[in-house]
C-alpha positions in Angstrom: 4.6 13.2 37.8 7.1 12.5 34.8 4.1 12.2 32.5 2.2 15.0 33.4 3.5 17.2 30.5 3.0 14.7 27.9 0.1 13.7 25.6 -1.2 10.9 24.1 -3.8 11.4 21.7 -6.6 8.3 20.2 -8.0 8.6 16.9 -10.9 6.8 16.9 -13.5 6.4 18.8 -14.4 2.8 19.0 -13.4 -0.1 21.6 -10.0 0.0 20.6 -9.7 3.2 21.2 -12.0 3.4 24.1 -10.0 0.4 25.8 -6.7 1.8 25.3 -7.4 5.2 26.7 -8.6 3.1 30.1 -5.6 0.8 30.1 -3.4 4.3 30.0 -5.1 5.4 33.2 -5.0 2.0 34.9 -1.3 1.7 34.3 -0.3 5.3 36.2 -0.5 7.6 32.9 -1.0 11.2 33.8 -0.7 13.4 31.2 -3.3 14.3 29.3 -5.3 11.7 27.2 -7.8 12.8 24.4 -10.2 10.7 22.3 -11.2 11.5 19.1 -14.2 10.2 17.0 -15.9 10.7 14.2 -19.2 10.1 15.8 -21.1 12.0 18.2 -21.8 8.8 20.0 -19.7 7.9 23.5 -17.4 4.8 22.4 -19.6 1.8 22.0 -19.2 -2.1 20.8 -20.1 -3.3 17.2 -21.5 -6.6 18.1 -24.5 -6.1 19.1 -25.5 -4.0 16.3 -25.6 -7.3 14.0 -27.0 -9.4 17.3 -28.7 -8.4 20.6 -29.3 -4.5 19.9 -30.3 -5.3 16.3 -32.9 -8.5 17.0 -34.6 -6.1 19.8 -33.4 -7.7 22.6 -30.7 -5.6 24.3 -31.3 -1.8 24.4 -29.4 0.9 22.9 -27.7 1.9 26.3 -26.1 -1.6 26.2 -23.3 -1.0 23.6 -21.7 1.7 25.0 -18.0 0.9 26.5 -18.4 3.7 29.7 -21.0 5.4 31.2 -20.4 8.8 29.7 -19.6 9.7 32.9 -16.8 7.6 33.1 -14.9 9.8 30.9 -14.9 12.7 33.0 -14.0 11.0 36.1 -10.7 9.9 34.6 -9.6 13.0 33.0 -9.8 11.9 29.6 -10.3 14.3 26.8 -13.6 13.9 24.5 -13.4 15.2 20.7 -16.5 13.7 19.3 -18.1 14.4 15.7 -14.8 15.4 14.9 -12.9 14.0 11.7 -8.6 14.2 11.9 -8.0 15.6 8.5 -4.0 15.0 8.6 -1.4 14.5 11.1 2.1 16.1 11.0 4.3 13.5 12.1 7.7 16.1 11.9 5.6 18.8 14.3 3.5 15.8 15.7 0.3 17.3 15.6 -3.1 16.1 14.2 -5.2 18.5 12.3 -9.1 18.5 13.3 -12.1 19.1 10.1 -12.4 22.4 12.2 -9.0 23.5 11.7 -7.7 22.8 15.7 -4.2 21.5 15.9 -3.8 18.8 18.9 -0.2 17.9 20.1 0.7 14.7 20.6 3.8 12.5 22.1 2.2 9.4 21.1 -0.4 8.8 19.0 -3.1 5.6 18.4 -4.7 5.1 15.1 -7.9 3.3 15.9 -9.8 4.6 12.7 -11.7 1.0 12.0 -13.1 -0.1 8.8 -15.8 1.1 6.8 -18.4 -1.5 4.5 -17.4 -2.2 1.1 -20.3 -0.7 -1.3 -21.9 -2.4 -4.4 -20.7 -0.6 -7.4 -24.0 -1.1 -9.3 -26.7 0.6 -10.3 -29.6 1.7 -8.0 -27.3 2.0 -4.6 -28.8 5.8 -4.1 -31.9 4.1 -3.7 -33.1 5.1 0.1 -33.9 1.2 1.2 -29.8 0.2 0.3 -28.6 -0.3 3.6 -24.8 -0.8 5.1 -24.2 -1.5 8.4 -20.9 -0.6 10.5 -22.1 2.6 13.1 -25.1 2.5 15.6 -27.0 5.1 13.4 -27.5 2.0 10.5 -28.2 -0.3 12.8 -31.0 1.8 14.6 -32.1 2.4 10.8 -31.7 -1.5 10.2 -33.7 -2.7 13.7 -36.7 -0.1 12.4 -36.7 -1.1 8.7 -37.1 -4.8 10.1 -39.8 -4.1 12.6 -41.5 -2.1 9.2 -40.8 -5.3 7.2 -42.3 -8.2 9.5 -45.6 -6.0 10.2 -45.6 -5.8 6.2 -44.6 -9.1 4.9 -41.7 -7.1 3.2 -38.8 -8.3 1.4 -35.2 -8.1 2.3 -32.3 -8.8 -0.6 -29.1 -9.2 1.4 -25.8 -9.7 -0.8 -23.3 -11.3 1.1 -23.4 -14.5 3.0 -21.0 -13.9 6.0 -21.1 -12.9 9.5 -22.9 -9.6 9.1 -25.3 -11.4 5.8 -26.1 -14.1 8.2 -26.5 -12.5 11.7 -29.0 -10.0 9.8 -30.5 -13.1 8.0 -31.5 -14.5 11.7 -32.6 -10.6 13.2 -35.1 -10.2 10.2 -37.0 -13.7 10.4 -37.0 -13.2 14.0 -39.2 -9.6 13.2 -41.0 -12.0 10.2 -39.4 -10.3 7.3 -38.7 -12.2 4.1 -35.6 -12.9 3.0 -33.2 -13.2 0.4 -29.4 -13.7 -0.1 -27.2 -13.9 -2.2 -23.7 -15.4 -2.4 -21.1 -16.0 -5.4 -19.8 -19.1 -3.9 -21.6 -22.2 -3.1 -22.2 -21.9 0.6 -21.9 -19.2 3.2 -18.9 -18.1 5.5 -17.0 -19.7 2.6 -13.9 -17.7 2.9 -13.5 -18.5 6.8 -15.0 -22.2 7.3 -14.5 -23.4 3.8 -17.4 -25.5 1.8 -16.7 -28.4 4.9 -19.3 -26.6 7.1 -20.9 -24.2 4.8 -23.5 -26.6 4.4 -24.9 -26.3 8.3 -25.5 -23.0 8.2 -27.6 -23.6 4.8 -29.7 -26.0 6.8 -29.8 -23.6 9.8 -30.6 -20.5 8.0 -33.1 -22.5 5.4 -34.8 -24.0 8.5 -36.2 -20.4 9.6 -37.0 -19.5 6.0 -34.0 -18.1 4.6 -33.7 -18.8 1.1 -30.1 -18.5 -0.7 -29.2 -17.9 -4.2 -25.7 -18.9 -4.5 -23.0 -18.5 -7.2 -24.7 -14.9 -8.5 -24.0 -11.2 -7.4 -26.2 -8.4 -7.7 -25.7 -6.3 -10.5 -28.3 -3.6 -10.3 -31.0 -2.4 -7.8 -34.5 -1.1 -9.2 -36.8 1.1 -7.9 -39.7 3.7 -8.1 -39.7 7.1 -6.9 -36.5 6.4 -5.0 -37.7 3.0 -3.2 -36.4 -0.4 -4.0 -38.6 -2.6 -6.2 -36.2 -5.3 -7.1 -32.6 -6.5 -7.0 -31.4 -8.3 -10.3 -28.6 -11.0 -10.0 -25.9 -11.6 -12.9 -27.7 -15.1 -13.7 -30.6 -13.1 -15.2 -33.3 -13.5 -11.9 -34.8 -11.3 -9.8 -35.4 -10.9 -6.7 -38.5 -9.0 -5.4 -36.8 -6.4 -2.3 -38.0 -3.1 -0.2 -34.8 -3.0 1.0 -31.5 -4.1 0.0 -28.3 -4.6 2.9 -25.1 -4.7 1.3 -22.8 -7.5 3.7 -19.9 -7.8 1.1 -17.2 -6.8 3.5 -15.4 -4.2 5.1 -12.1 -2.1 4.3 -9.7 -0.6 6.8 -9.8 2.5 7.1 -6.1 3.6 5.8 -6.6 7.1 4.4 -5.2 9.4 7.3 -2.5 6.6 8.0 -1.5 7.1 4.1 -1.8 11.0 3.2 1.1 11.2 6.9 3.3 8.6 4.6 3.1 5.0 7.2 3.7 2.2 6.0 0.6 0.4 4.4 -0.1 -3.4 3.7 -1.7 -3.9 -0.2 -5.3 -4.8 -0.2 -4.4 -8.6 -2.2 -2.7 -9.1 1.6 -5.6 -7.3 3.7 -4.8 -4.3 4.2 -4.1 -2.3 6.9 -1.5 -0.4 8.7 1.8 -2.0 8.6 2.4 -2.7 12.4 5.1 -5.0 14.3 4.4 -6.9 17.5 4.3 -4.2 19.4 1.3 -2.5 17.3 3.9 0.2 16.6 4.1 1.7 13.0 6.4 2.6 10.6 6.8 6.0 12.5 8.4 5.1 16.5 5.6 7.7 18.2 2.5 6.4 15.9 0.6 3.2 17.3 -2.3 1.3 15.3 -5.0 -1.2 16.8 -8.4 -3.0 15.6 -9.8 -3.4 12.2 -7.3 -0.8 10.9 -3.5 -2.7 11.9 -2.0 -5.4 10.2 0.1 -6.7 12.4 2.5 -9.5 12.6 1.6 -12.1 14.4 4.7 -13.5 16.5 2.7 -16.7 17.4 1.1 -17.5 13.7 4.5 -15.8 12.3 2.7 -14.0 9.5 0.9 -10.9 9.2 -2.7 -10.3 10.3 -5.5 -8.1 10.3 -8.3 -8.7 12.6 -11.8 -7.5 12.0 -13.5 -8.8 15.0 -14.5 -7.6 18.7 -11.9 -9.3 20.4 -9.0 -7.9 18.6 -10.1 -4.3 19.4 -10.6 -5.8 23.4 -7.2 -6.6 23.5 -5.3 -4.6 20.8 -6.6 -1.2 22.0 -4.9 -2.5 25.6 -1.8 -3.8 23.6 -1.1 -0.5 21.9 -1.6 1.6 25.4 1.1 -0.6 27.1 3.1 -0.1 24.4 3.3 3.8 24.1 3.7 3.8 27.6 7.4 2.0 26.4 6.3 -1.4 28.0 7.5 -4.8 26.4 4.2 -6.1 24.1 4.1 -9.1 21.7 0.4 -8.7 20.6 0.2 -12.9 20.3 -3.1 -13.6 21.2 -5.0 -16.2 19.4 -7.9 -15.0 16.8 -11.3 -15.2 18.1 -14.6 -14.1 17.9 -18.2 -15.2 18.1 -21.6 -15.1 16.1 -25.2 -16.0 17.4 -27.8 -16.5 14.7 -31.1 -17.9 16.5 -30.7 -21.3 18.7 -26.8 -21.4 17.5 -24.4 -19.8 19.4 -20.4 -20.3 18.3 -17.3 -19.3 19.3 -14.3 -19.4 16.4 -10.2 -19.6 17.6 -7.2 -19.5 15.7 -6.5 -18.8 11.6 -7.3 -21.2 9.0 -7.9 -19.4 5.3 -8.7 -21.7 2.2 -5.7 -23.5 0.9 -4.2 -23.5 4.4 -5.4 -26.7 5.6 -5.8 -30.5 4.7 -7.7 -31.8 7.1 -11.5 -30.7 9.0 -12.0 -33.1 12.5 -15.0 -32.9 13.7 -15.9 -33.9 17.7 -19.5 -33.9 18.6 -22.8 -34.3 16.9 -22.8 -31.9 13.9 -26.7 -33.1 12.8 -27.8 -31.8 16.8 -25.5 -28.8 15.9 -23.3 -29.3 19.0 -19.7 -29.9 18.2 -16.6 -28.6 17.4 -14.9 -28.4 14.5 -10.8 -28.7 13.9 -8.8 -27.4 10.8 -5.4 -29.5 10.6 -2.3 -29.0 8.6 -0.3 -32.2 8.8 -2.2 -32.7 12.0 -1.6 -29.4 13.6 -4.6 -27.6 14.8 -4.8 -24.4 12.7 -8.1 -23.5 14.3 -11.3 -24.5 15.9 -14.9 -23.6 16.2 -17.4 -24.9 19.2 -20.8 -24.8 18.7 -23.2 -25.1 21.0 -20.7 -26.1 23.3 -19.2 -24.3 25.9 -16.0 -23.5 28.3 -14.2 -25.1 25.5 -12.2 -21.9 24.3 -9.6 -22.1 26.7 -8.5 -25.5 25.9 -8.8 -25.0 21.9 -6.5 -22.0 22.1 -4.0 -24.3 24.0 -4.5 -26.4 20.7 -3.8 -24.3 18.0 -0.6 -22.5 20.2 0.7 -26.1 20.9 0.5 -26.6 16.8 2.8 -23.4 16.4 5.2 -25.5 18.4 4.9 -28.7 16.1 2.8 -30.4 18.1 0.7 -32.8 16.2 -2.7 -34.7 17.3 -4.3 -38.0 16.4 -7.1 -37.2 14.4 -9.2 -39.9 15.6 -8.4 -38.8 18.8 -9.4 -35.3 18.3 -12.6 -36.6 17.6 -13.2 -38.3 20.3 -15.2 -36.3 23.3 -14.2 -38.9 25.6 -10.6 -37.8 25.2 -10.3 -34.3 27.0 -8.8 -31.4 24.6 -6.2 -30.9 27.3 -4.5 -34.6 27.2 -4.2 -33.7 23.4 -2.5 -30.0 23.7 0.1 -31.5 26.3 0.6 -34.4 23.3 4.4 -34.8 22.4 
């Protein structure tokens, strides 16, 4: 019973947080554990409001983490719809939009990441879209049925993960659409021009058209709907509804206004955290889209904006405020579906990091996996269309931390199995 009399307390109600309030009770915690969030909605996943949930094919009782029962049953502490306005880290106490003060002897920031917005004209418009929280995808999902019974038009700026997985939801309703992208092919910034190229050819395939190189500089409409959306090239792009897909920004604020320490946006972001996800502040934990943690197997400093990272940082931090030895070191990874193409990503391999892409497989039947080398150590790889590979990529990239290097024409080889190459010397 040593615990009984403390209290850990989870801002944010999210996977992360939802995951780490579990692991507390799986791993004997039992003093009190509350949850906040900012939503009135039980802790759910994000994915499927850019795949299944949003395409129509999982329903809305799908993304939740728990029954809502589950909650309940393992004594743990619901604030929902509620907003921590400031936290007192010399009384250690968060503060509540409603005035409440909550005690805490450790405390999680989970708080996410929020959509970046255009900063153009028109964005009051009522068909500009964002999407981050259940409520825009529901609005999304209806706005796309609307569109495909119409033959509407959808503008989306942004040509990543969220641009594209929208991209494939609307032509699968039969809405037209648009996107636009300032560099030359999509996903850019995380699979470099290499591979861009496929997912032109996928995306084009269904009817997708791309204008690349151009932003949108201003949004037109009528009586508060969207006519138009005007690039910075001088064309324009007839639109009913316009999804802004230009990124998203950790949510830092309430981490800031206490004094943590804080990673500059030119480095990502983020909550300054150590291996342990603990902050600059001993009692005060961070996990998902809002920590930037370093990385003890990539030996830098990372912040991860995908579902995996909350799966397992939310579970990191919770074994960590419980005084448990962590080093968060799992490998990067997520995964993206956009209609017959199905992908799984491993590992961290920005522009200017690498010298070398190997790809294994037939990249014209889009079934393969790709490789990003630096002086022949995997940096990362991405299987597509290919499966029960993850395991044995990951074993890759950690065996390149190591100095292990592969033969390139080796690598490419699908006769020679991915684990005779991570056990290389």
């Amino acid at each position: 019973m040593v615990d009984a009399d403390r209290t850990f307390v989870i801002v944010g109600g999210g996977l992360a947080g939802a995951k780490a309030a579990e692991t507390l009770r799986a791993e004997g915690f039992n003093g009190r554990v509350i949850l906040i969030g900012d939503e009135r909605e039980h802790p759910y996943e994000r994915p499927p409001l850019s795949k299944g949930f949003l395409s129509g094919k999982e329903e809305r009782d799908s993304v939740f983490v728990h029954e809502p029962g589950w909650y309940a049953q393992n004594d743990i502490e619901l604030h929902l719809g509620q907003t921590v306005t400031a936290i007192d880290r010399e009384a250690r106490t968060v503060r509540l939009g409603d005035g409440t003060l909550i005690g805490y002897d450790k405390l999680l920031l989970a708080t996410g990441s929020e959509p970046r917005r255009l900063d153009i004209p028109g964005t009051e418009l009522a068909g500009v879209h964002h999407l981050r929280r259940l409520a825009h995808s529901e609005r999304l999902r209806n706005m796309l049925k609307a569109l495909g019974r119409d033959n509407g038009h959808l503008v989306i700026a942004g040509a990543g993960w969220i641009g594209l997985e929208v991209a494939a939801a609307a032509r699968g309703y039969g809405a037209e659409v648009t996107v636009v992208e300032p560099e030359q092919t999509p996903l850019h910034q995380v699979i470099g021009p290499e591979l861009g190229q496929i997912f032109t050819d996928l995306h084009a395939e269904h009817g997708v058209r791309f204008h690349f190189g151009a932003r949108l500089t201003e949004i037109t409409g009528q009586d508060g709907m969207v006519l138009a959306a005007r690039t910075d090239d001088g064309e324009e792009h007839p639109a009913h509804d316009v999804l802004a897909a230009i990124g998203a920004a950790p949510r830092t604020a309430l981490a800031e206004s206490a004094g943590l320490a804080l990673v500059d946006r030119k480095h990502g972001g983020g909550v300054a955290v150590d291996a342990s996800l603990r902050t600059s502040d001993p009692d005060i934990f961070a996990a998902g889209d809002v920590a930037a943690a370093h990385h003890p197997l990539l030996d830098t400093r990372l912040r991860v904006e995908h579902w995996a990272n909350a799966l397992n940082g939310g579970p990191a931090a919770a074994r960590a405020m419980l005084g448990q030895e962590v080093a968060y070191d799992r490998v990067p990874y997520f995964f993206s579906d956009q209609y017959d193409l199905g992908l799984e990503y491993s590992g961290w391999a920005p522009p200017g990091s690498y010298d070398q892409v190997v790809l294994r497989g037939d990249a014209g039947k889009r079934e393969f996996i790709a490789f990003w080398l630096r002086e022949r150590r995997v940096l990362a790889g991405m299987n597509v269309n290919v499966w029960d590979v993850t395991a044995a990529v990951q074993d890759l990239i950690r065996a390149g931390t190591k100095g292990v290097q592969v033969d390139p024409d080796r690598l490419a080889d699908p006769s020679v199995p991915l684990a005779e190459l991570a056990s290389a010397t």
